[in-house]
N, C-alpha and C positions, 0 to 999 in steps of 0.2 A: 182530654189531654193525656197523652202519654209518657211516663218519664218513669228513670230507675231510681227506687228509695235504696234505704238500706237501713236493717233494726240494728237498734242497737241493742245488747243485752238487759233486759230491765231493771232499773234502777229503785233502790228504795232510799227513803228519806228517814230523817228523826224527825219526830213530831214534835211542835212548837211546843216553848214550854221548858226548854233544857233537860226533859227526862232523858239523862244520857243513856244509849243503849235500846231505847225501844225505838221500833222504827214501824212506816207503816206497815199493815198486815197486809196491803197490796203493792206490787209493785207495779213503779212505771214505766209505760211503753213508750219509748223514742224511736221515730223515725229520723232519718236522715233525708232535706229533701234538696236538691241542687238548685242553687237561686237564676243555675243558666238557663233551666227550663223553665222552672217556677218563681220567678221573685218572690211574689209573695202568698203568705198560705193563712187567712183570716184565721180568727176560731171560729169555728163551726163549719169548717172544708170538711166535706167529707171523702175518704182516698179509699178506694177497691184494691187491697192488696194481700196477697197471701203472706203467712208470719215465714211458710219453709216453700222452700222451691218445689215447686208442683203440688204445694199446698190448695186449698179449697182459697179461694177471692173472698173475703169477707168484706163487710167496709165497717173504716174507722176513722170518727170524728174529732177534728184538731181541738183537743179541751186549753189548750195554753201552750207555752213554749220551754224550753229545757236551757236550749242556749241558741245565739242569734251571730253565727259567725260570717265571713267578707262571703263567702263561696256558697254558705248552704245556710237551712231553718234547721234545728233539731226539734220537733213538737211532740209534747204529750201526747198522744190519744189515746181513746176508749173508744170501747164496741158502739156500733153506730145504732 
């Protein structure tokens, strides 16, 4: 299946716990994925995408979800 994502900048988090200010030491990758092509994106999809335009295809496996809006999936992944 063919469809256009879009990254989003990587996000990082504060670690549970309330230690204010430390956050994780990796950041998270979010894709954007359009729910007209793709309803729906399990975890464990795996998606062929470059991170930069005429980048190299790597694939990257949906580890969870970021946010779940009307129009699109925002999902975590990591290196597949």
């Amino acid at each position: 299946m063919n469809t256009r994502v879009l990254w989003l900048p990587p996000v990082t988090t504060e670690l549970p716990g309330g230690a204010p200010g430390i956050q994780r030491a990796e950041a998270l990758r979010v894709l954007v994925v359009p729910k007209s092509d793709v309803p729906q994106v399990p975890r464990g999809t795996v998606i062929a995408v470059a991170e930069v335009p005429g980048g190299a295809v790597l694939n990257w496996k949906v580890d969870g979800f970021e946010r779940v809006d009307p129009d699109s999936n925002r999902v975590v992944v990591v290196p597949a």
